[in-house]
C-alpha positions in Angstrom: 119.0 104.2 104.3 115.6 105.3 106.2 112.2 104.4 105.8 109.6 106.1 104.1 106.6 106.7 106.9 103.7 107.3 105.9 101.7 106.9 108.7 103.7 107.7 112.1 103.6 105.3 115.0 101.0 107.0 116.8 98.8 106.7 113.8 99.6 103.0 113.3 98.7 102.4 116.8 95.3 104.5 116.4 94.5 102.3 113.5 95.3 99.3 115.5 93.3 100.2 118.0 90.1 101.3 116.1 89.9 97.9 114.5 90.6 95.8 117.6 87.5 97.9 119.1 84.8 97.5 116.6 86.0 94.0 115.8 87.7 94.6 112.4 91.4 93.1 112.7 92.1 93.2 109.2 93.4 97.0 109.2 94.8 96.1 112.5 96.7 93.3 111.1 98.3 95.1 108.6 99.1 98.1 110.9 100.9 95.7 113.4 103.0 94.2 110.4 104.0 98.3 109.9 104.8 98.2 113.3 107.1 95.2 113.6 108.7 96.0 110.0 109.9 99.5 111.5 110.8 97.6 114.3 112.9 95.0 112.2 114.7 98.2 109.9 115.7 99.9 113.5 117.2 96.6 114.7 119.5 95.9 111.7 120.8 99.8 111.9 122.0 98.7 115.1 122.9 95.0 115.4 125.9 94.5 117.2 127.8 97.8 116.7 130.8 98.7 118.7 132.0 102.0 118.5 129.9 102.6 115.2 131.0 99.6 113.5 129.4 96.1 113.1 130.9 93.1 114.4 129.3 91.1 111.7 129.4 91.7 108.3 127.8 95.0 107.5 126.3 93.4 104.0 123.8 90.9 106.0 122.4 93.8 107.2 122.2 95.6 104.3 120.1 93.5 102.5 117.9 92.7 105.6 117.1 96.5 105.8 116.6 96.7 102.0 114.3 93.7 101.8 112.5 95.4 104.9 112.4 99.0 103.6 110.5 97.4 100.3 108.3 95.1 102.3 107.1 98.1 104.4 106.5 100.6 101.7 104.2 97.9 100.2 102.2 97.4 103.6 102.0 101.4 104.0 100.4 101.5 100.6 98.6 98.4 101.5 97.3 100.4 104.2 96.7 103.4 102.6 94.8 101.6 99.7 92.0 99.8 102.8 92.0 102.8 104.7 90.8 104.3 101.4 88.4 101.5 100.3 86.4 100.8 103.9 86.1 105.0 103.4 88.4 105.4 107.0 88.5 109.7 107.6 92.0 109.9 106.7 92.6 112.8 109.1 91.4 111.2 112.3 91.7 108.1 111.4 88.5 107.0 112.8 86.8 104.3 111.4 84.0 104.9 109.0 80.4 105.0 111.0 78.5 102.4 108.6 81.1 100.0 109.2 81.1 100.0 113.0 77.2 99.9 113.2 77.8 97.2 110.6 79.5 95.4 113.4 78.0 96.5 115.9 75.1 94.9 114.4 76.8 91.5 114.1 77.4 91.4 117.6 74.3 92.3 118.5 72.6 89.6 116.5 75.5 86.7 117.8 74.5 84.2 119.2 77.0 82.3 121.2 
């Protein structure tokens, strides 16, 4: 069983990153839940294997890395579907300009 990826790591962490810059953590969020899904999926393909075989029953794992393999293919779409709505360039992966002046404005205007 593998995962379907979408986005590769590199682009989860760009997204990640974009948001945590101009302020915008919901993309970011969702991109870090990617992250520790994959995470999670790679874990049970290896959880306590000697010489190729698990120690524990193999079936716990099984359905671990199925319930994770559906839970990320609906945060990649997740993704996909904001990245789409808040108008991200979807080759770059830079966040769209009218929403960073938007915050940038916000901040500006703060007062603390």
């Amino acid at each position: 069983m593998n995962l379907n990826i979408q986005y590769t790591d590199d682009q989860i962490e760009k997204i990640r990153r974009e948001g945590f810059i101009y302020t915008c953590a919901c993309p970011s969020q969702v991109s870090q839940q990617i992250a520790y899904l994959r995470e999670l999926f790679d874990y049970q393909q290896k959880c306590v294997l000697v010489d190729g075989k698990s120690l524990l029953d193999p079936k716990t794992h099984e359905i671990i890395a199925e319930a994770t393999r559906a839970a990320h293919e609906i945060m990649q779409q997740c993704l996909h579907d904001v990245l789409i709505h808040e108008k991200w360039d979807l080759e770059t992966l830079d966040m769209p300009p009218n929403l960073r002046q938007q915050l940038e404005e916000i901040i500006k205007n703060a007062t603390f």
